[in-house]
N, C-alpha and C positions, 0 to 999 in steps of 0.2 A: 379269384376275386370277381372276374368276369361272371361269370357264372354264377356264383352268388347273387349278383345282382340280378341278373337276369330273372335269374328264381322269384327273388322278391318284387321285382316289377310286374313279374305275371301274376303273382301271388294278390297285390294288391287291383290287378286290372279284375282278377275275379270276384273278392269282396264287396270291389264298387258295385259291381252289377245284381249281388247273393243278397237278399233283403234279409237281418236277425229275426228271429221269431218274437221281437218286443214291437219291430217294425208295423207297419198297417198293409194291409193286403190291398193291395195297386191294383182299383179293379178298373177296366176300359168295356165301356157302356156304348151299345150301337145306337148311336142318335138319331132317330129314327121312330116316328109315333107305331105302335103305342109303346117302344120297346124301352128308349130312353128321350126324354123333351122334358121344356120347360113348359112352366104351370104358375099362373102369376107369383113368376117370381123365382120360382122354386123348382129343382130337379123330381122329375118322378117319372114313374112308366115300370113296366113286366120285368125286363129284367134288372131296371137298376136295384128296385126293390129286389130282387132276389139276389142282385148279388149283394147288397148290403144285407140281407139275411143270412145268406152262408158267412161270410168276415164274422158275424153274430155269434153264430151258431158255433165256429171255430175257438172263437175268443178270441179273435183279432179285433182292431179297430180298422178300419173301411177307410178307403180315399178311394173315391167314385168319379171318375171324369166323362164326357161323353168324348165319342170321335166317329169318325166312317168309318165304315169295313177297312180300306185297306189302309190308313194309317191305325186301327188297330190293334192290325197283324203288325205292322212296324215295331209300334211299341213293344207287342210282345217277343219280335226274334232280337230287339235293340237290350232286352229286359229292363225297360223302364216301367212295365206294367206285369203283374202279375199273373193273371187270370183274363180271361172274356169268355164270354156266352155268346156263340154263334153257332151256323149251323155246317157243318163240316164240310172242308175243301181242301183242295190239295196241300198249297200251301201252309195250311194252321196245322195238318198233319206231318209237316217235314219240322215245326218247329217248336210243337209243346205237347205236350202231356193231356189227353184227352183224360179227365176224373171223371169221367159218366155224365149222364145225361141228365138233364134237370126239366125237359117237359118237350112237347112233342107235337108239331103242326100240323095240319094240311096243306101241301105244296098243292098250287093250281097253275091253270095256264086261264086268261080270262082275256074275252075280249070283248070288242065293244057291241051292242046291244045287235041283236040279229045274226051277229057272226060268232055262231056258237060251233065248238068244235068236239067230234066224239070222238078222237084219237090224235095222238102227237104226229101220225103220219100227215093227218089235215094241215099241219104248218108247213108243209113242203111250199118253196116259195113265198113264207112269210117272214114279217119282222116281228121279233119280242122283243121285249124290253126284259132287261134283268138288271141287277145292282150290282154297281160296279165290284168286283171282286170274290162275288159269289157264284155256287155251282149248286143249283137249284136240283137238276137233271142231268147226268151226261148225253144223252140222249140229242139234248138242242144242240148240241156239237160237233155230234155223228152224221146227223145229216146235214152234209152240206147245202142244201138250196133255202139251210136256213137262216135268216140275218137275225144272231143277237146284239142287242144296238143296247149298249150300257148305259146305265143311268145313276145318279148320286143318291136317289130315295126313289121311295113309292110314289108320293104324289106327282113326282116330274115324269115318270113313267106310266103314271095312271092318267094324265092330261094327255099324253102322247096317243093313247088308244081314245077317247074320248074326243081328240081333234081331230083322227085318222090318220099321223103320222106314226103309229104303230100300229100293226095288227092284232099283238098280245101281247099281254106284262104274267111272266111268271113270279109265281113268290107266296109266299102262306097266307091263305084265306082270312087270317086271322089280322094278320097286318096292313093288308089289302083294304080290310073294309075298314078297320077303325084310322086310315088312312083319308078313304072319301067321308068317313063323317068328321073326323078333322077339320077338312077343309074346303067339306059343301059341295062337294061333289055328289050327285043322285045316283044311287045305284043302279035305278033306270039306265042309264046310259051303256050298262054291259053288260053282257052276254049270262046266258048260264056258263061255272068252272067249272071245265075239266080237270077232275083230282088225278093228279099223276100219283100220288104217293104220301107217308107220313114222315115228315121228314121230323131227325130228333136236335133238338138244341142241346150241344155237350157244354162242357164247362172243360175250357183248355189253359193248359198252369204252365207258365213259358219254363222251357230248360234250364233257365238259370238259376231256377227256383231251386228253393231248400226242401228237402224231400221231407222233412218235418212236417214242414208248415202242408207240403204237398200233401201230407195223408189227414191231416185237422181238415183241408179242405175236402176233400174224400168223404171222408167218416160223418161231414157238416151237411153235404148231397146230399148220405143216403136219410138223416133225420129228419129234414126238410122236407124230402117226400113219405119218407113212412109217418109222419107225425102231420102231414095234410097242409101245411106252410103253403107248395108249393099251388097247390089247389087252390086253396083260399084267395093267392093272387090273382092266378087265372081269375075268379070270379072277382076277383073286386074291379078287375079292367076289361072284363065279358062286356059285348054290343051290347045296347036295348033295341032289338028288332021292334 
């Protein structure tokens, strides 16, 4: 009888956490210009719109929240949320299901106007900035004489170089700048980027997930980008240099 119950007690501790396929796909959106913010009023940004297109695409219905980086990884190893679109680290690797990639940046290192750098060996005895929870480069880690000093967004990171409390902010060109024109920041004020690499944003589906629902999300990827969805984004949230 023991045992019995035990069964069913486990039994239901995993249901709690396994969403049905009638359920909505629990997606957690990096808050974070241009990727997820508010807009009078209203949620928008790169990838909340895409993930609300893949849920689409699936034939799911969407429940889109924003959070930081590492509350949500939380959600995802807690499986209160389904899915996020970040760009890979160790931890989101020990805990979900990478379904491919869904669009692909340029990773820089940038600093403030004059102090321009032609190799990551130049940050010897520097400080970066990077966001909290993310792994931009292993590289910044390897060498030690170099200080990465965490940050909760781009903008706080980007003030940090622009006041001289940092030397560099790593992180994709792409969020970097529609970061300073956010919030009035001159591009003046920093350097030429050194591009270290392209780094790709996957789409990872926590473990507790239903491998059903996991291959709807899959098969929802690869349409999105073979049918130019994915594209189309990009350009509707592209700079106007």
């Amino acid at each position: 009888m023991l045992y019995r119950l035990l069964f069913l007690t486990a039994a239901l501790m995993v249901l709690s956490v396994t969403p049905a396929l009638s359920d909505p796909l629990r997606i957690v959106t990096l808050e974070q210009v241009p990727y997820g913010y508010m807009e009078d009023g209203s949620p928008t940004g790169l990838l909340y719109d895409i993930g609300n297109a893949i849920a689409e695409e699936a034939g799911l219905a969407a429940e889109n929240r924003f959070v930081n980086l590492e509350r949500g990884i939380e959600e995802i190893i807690a499986g209160r949320a389904d899915i996020i679109i970040i760009f890979p680290n160790p931890r989101i690797r020990a805990v979900a299901k990478n379904l491919g990639s869904i669009l692909h940046l340029e990773t820089v290192i940038l600093g403030s106007a004059g102090s321009d750098f032609s190799s990551i060996g130049d940050l010897a005895g520097k400080s970066v900035a990077s966001l909290r929870g993310a792994q931009y480069d292993a590289r910044l880690s390897h060498i030690e004489s170099i200080t990465v000093l965490p940050i909760k967004d781009y903008i706080y990171g980007l003030k940090m170089v622009a006041n001289k409390r940092a030397d560099a902010i790593v992180g994709p060109i792409y969020g970097l700048e529609h970061s300073m024109k956010a919030n009035g920041l001159s591009r003046a004020l920093f350097g030429t980027p050194l591009v270290l690499h392209e780094l790709h944003a996957n789409v990872y589906y926590s473990i507790h997930g239903d491998a059903e629902r996991a291959s709807k999300v899959r098969a929802a990827i690869a349409c999105l980008k073979q049918d130019g969805v994915v594209d189309a984004l990009l350009a509707k949230y592209a700079l106007e240099h």
